[in-house]
C-alpha positions, 0 to 999 in steps of 0.5 A: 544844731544843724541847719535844718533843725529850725524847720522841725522846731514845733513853736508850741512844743515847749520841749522843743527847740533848743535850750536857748531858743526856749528859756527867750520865749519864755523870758519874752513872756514874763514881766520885765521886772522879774526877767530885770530881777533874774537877769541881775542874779546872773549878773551878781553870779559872773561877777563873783566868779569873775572876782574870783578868777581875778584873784588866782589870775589877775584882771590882766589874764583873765580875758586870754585864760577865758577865751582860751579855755573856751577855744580848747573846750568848745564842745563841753562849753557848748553843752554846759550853756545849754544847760544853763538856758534850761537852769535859767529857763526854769528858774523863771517858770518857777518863779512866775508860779510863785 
């Protein structure tokens, strides 16, 4: 996102904007207790994955493995969170019209 991107941002498009900037508008709008709810299955989700690595890597290595990764894929990386904070955005619209 350059640094001029904010300043075309239109707040009420809800397709504008970055992936990250709308799944918080609309994490600031539904209730605590479901954003609390959904933020707890992310938690479960890297906790397992994490669990996961650990057993291939060791709790030792995996810190300098991830931050290594994260620095040799930066580009890929970045282009998956964003595509996470829409899998995430969704998911609580959809749960907001259940």
């Amino acid at each position: 996102m350059s640094k001029y991107d904010v300043l075309f941002e239109d707040e009420d498009d809800i397709f504008g904007g970055s992936p990250q900037s709308k799944y918080w508008d609309i994490a600031t709008q539904v209730s605590e207790d479901l954003y609390r709810y959904d933020f707890d299955e992310i938690m479960t989700k890297i906790a397992v994955m994490e669990k996961m690595l650990m057993q291939q890597h060791g709790e030792e290595e995996l810190d300098r493995i991830v931050e290594s990764y994260a620095i040799m894929n930066q580009s890929e990386i970045e282009n998956h969170k964003k595509s996470l904070y829409m899998e995430y955005a969704g998911r609580l619209i959809y749960k907001i019209s259940d």
